[in-house]
Kinemage of the C-alpha trace (Angstrom):
@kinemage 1
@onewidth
@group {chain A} dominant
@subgroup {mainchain}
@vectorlist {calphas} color= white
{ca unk a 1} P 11.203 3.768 -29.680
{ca unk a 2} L 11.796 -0.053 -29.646
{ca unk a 3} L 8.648 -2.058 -29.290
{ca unk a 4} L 7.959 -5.785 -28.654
{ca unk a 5} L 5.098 -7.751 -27.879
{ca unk a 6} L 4.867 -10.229 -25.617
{ca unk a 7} L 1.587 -12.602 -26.834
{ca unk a 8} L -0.300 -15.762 -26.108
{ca unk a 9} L -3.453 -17.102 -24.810
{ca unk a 10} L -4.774 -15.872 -20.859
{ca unk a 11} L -3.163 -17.580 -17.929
{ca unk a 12} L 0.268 -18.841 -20.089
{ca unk a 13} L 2.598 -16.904 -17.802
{ca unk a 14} L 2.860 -13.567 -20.043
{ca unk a 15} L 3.399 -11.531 -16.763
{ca unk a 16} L 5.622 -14.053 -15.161
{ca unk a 17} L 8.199 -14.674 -18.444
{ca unk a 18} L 7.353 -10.008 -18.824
{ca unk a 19} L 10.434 -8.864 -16.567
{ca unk a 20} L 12.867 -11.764 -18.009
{ca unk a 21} L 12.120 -10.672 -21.720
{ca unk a 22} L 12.406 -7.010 -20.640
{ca unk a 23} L 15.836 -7.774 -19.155
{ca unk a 24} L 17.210 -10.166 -22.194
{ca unk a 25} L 16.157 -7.115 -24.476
{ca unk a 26} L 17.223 -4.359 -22.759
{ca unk a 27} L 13.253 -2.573 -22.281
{ca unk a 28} L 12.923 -0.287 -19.465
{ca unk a 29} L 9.195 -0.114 -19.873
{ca unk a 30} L 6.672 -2.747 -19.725
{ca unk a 31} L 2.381 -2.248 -20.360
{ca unk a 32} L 0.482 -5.070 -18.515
{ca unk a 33} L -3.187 -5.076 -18.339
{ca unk a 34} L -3.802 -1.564 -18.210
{ca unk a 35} L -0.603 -0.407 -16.373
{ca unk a 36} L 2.667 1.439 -17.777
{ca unk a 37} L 5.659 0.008 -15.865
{ca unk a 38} L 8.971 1.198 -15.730
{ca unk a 39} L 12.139 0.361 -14.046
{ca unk a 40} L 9.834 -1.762 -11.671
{ca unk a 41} L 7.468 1.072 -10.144
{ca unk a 42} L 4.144 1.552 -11.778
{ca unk a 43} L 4.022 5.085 -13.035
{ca unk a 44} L 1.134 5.349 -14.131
{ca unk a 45} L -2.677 3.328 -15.523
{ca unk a 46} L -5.315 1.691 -13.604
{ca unk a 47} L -4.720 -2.090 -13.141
{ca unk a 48} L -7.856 -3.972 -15.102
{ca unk a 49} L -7.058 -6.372 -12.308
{ca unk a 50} L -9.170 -4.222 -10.033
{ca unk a 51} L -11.958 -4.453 -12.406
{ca unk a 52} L -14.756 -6.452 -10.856
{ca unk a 53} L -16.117 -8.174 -14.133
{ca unk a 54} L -13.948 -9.489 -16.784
{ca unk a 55} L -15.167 -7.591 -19.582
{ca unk a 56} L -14.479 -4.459 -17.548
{ca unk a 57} L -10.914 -5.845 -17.540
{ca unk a 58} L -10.771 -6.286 -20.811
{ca unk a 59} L -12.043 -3.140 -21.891
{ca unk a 60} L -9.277 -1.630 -19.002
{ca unk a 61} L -6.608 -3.504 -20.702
{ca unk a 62} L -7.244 -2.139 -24.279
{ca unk a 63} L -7.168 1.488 -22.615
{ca unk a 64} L -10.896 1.846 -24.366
{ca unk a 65} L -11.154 4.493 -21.364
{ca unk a 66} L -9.664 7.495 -23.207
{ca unk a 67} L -8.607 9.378 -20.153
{ca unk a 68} L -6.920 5.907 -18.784
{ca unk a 69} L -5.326 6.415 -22.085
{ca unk a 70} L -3.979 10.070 -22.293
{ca unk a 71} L -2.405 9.349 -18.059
{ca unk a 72} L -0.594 6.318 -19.617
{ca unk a 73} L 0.477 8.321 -23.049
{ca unk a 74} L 1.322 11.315 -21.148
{ca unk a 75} L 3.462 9.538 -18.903
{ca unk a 76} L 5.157 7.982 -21.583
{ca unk a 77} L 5.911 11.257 -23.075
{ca unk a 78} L 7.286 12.716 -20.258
{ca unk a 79} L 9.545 9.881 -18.908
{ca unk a 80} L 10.298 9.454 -22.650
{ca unk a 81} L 11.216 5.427 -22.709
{ca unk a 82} L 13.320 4.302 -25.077
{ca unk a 83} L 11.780 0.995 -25.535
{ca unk a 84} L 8.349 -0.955 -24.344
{ca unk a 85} L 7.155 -4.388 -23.658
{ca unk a 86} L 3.129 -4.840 -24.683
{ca unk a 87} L 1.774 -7.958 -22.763
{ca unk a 88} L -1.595 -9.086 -25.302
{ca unk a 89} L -3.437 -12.109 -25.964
{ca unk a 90} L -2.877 -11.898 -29.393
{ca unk a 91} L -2.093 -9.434 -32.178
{ca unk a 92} L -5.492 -7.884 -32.577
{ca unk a 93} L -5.240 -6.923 -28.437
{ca unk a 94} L -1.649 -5.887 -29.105
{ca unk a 95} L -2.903 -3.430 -32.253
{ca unk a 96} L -5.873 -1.952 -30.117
{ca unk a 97} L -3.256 -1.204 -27.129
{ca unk a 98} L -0.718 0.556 -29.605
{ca unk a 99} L -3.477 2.934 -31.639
{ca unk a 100} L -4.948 3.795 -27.837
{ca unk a 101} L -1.445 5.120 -27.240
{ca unk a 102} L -0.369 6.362 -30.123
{ca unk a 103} L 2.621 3.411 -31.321
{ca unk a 104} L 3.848 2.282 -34.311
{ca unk a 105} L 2.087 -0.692 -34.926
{ca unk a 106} L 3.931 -1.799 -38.014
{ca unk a 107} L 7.241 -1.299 -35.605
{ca unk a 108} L 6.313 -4.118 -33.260
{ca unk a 109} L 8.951 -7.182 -32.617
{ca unk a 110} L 6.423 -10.104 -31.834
{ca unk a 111} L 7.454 -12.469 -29.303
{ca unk a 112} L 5.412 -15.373 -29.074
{ca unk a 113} L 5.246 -17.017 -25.436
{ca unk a 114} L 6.224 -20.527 -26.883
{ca unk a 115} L 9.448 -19.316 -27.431
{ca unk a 116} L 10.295 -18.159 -23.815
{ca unk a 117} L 8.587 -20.587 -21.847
{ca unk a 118} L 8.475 -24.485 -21.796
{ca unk a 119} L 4.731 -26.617 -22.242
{ca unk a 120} L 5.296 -27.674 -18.770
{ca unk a 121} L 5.317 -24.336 -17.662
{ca unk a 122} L 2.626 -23.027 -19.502
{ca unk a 123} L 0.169 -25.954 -18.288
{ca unk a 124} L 1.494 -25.029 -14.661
{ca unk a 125} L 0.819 -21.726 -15.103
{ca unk a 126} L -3.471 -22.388 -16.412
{ca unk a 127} L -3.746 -24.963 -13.630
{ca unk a 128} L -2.761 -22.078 -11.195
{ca unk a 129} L -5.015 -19.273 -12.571
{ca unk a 130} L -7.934 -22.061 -13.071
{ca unk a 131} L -8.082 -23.573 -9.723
{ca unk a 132} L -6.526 -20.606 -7.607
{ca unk a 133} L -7.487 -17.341 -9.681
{ca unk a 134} L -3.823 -15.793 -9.223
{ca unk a 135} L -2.884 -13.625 -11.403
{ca unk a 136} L 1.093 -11.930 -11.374
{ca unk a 137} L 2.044 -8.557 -11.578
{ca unk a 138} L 5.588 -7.712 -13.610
{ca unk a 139} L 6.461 -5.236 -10.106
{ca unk a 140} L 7.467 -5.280 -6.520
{ca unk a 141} L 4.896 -6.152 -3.805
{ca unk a 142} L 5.654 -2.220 -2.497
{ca unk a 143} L 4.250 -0.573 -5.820
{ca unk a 144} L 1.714 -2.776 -6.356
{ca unk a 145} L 0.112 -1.961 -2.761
{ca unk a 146} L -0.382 1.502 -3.419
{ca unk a 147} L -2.680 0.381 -6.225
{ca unk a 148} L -4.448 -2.343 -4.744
{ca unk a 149} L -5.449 -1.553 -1.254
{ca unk a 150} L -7.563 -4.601 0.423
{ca unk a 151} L -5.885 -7.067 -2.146
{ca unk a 152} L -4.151 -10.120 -0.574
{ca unk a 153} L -0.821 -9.857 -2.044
{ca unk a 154} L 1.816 -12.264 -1.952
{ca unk a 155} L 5.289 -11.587 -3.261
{ca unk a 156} L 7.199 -13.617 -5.959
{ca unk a 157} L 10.744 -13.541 -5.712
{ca unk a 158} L 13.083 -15.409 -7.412
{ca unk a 159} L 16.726 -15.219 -9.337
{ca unk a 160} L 18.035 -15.753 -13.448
{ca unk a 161} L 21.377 -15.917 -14.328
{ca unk a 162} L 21.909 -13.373 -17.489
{ca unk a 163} L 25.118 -13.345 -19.437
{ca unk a 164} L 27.184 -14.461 -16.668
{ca unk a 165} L 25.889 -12.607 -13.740
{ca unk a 166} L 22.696 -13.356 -11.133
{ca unk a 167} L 19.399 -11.260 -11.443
{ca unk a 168} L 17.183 -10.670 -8.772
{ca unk a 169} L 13.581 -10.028 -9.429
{ca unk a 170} L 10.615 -9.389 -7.391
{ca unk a 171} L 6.782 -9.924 -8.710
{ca unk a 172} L 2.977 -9.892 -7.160
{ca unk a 173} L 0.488 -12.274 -6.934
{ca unk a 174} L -2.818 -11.137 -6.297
{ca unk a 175} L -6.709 -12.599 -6.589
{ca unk a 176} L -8.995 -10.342 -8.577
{ca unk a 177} L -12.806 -9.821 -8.171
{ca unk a 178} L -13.312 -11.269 -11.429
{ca unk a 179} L -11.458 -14.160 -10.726
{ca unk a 180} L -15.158 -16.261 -9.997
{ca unk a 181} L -13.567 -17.333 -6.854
{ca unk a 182} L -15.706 -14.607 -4.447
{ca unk a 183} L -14.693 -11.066 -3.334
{ca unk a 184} L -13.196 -10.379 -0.071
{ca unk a 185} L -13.564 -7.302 1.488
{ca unk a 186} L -13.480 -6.031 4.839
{ca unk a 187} L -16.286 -4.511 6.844
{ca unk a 188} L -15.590 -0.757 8.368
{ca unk a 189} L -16.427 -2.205 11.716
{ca unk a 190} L -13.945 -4.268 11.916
{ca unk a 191} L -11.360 -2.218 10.670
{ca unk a 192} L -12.387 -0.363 13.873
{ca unk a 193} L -12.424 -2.581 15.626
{ca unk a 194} L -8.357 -3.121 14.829
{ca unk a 195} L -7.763 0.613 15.481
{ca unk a 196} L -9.542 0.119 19.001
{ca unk a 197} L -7.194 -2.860 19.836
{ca unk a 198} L -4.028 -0.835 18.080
{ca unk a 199} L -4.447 2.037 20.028
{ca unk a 200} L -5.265 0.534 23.623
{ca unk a 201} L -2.019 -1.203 23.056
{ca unk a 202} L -0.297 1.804 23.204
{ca unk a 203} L 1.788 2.835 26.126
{ca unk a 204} L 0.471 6.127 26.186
{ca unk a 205} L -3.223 5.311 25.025
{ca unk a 206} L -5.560 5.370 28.215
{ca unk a 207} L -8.725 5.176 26.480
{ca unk a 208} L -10.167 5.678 22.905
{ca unk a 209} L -13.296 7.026 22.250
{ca unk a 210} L -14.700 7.379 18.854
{ca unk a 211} L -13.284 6.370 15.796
{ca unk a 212} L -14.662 7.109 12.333
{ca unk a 213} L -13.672 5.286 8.845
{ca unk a 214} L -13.717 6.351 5.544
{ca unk a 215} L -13.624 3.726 2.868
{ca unk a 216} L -12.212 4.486 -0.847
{ca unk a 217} L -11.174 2.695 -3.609
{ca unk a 218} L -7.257 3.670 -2.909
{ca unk a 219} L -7.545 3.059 1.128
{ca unk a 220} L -9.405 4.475 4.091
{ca unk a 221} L -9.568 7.683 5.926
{ca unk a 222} L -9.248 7.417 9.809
{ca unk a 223} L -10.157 9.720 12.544
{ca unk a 224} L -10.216 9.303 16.403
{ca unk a 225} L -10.247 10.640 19.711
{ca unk a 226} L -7.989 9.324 22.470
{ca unk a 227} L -6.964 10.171 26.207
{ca unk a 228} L -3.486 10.210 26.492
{ca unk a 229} L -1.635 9.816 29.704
{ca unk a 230} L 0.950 12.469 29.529
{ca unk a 231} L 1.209 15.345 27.825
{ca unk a 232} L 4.508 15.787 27.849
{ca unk a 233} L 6.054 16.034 23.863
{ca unk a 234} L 2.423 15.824 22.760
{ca unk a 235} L 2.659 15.527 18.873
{ca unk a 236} L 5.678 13.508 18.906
{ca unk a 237} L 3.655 10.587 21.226
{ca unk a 238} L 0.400 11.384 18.898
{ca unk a 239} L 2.843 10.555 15.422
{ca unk a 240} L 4.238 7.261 17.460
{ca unk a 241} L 0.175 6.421 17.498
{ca unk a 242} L -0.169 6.976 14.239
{ca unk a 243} L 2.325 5.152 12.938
{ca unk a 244} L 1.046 2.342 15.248
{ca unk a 245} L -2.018 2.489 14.707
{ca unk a 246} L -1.049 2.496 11.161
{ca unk a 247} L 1.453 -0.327 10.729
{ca unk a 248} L -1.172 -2.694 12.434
{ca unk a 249} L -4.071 -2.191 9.695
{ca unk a 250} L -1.845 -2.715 6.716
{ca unk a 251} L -0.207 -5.638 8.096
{ca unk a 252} L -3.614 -7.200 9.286
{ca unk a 253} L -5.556 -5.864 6.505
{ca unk a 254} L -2.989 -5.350 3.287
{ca unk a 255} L -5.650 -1.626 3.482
{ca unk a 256} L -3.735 1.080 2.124
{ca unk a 257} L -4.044 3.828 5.571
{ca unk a 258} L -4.335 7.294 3.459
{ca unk a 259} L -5.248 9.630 6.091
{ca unk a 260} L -5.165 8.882 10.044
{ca unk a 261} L -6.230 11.976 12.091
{ca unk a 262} L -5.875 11.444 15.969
{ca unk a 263} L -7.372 13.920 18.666
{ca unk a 264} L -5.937 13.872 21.629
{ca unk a 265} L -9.022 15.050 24.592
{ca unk a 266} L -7.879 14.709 27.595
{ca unk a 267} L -5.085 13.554 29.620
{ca unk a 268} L -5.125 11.069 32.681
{ca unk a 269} L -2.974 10.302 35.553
{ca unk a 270} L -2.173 7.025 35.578
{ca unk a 271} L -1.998 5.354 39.435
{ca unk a 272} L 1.885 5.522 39.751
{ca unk a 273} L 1.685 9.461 38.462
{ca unk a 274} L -0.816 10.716 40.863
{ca unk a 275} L 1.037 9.162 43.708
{ca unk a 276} L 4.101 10.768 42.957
{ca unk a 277} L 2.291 13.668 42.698
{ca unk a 278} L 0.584 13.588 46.225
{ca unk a 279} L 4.440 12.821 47.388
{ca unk a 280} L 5.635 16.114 45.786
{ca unk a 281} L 2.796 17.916 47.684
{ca unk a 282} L 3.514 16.301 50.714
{ca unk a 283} L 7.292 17.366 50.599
{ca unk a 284} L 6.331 20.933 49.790
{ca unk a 285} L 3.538 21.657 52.582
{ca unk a 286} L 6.307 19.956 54.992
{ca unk a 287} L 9.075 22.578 53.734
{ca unk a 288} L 6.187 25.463 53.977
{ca unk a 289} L 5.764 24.454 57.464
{ca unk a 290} L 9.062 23.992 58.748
{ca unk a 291} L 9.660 27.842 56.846
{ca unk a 292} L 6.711 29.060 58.870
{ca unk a 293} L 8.011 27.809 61.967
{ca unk a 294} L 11.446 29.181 61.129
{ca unk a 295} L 10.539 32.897 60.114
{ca unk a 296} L 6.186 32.726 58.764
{ca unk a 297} L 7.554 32.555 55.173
{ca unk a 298} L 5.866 29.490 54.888
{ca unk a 299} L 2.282 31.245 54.313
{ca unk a 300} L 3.986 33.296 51.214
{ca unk a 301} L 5.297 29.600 49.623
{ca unk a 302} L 1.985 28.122 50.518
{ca unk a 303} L -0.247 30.435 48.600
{ca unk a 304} L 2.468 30.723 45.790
{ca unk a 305} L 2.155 26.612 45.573
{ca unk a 306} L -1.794 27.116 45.877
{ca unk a 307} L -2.338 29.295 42.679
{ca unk a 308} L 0.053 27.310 40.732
């Protein structure tokens, strides 16, 4: 296995300048702060972005977690990479990350981030992560959501020209806890709240009436009870809720929806239904009647209607 090493001081732009260096030297996998990346989905490792104190980060990073370890070398063997980009802020970080998962240390090509990046850039870069607290993620804004759910994330796209030819890639930006800028969270009742409005908004929502959330570290857990107004195609109507119901929290919460149970418990005639249905029974009893006047058969369609 080819490795490199990608090193210089926090906040320089290591994860910005990561997916351009992969690209100019052919890596398919990249290991940023605690997370094994290849071919832009994360495949496996816990992001020490989610940590909420920075030396729980840093410990994340250096995979001093040996299960977080194992996942990542296990993955590794499986997918079986045939080269790897370590992100560090220096050699000694670099040399803890490689014995955690088992790499040749003495096999490492050492990159420094000087050489890829200009001194403007690199001052641009600390300003942003010491004023703002953003940190970038070397994957699209669709992996890195399954991993972060309650994260404001804001995608980073942008285009390189590589021997001859244009390069599209996509990166995240998010805030973490240990930033010292505050933690944002989101209380359960108002994610209620949002599924109350979601589903009322629903064509074929009359009325909601209890809805339960379950918070966890990779999203929530949803349950509620609904009337419905028809009945008709039940579970097909109940998925178009879901999906909803659904689309609305992750686009107003960036909340990661894992489960979303929905119980339909009644159903209700709306205004316009009933009174088509009083015309139907109108327009029967006159048809009984004008068969009972025309031979008594009407009694027989009558009581037939009646126990329907």
């Amino acid at each position: 296995m080819r490795i490199y090493a990608l090193i210089g001081p926090s906040g320089t732009g290591k994860s910005h300048r990561a997916s351009m260096v992969a690209m100019e030297k052919n890596v398919e996998a990249i290991i940023d702060d605690g997370l094994l990346i290849i071919d832009g989905r994360i495949v496996a490792g816990y992001s020490a972005k989610r940590e909420s104190t920075r030396v729980a980060a840093v410990k994340r990073a250096v995979f001093l977690d040996p299960g977080h370890a194992f996942a990542v070398r296990e993955a590794m063997d499986n997918l079986k990479p045939d080269s790897v980009l370590i992100l560090g802020t220096s050699m000694n970080m670099v040399h803890r990350i490689a014995n955690a998962l088992h790499l040749d240390f003495n096999a490492i090509t050492w990159i420094s981030i000087e050489t890829v990046s200009s001194e403007q850039e690199r001052d641009l870069a600390q300003k942003i992560r010491r004023e703002q607290g953003k940190h970038v993620i070397p994957a699209p804004t669709m992996e890195v959501r399954k991993s972060f759910s309650g994260y404001l994330i804001d995608p980073l796209r942008f285009m390189f020209h590589r021997k001859g030819r244009s390069v599209f890639v996509e990166k995240s930006i998010v805030r973490p806890t240990y930033s010292g800028l505050g933690r944002f969270y989101i209380a359960d009742t108002v994610i209620s709240a949002i599924v109350v409005h979601a589903a009322r908004r629903h064509p074929c929502v009359s009325s909601v009436y209890r809805v339960a959330i379950h918070s966890a570290p990779g999203g929530l857990g949803i349950s509620l009870e609904i009337g419905a107004i028809s009945r008709i195609r039940l579970f097909s109507m109940l998925e178009d809720v879901q999906n909803h119901i659904r689309r609305a929290i992750e686009d107003m919460t960036a909340l990661n929806v894992l489960v979303l149970d929905i119980e339909a418990r009644h159903f209700t005639l709306t205004p316009s239904k009933i009174q088509d249905r009083l015309s139907q029974e109108r327009t029967i009893r006159e048809s009984c009647d004008v068969s009972s006047e025309n031979g008594g058969g009407g009694q027989y369609a009558a009581a037939r209607f009646g126990r329907g």
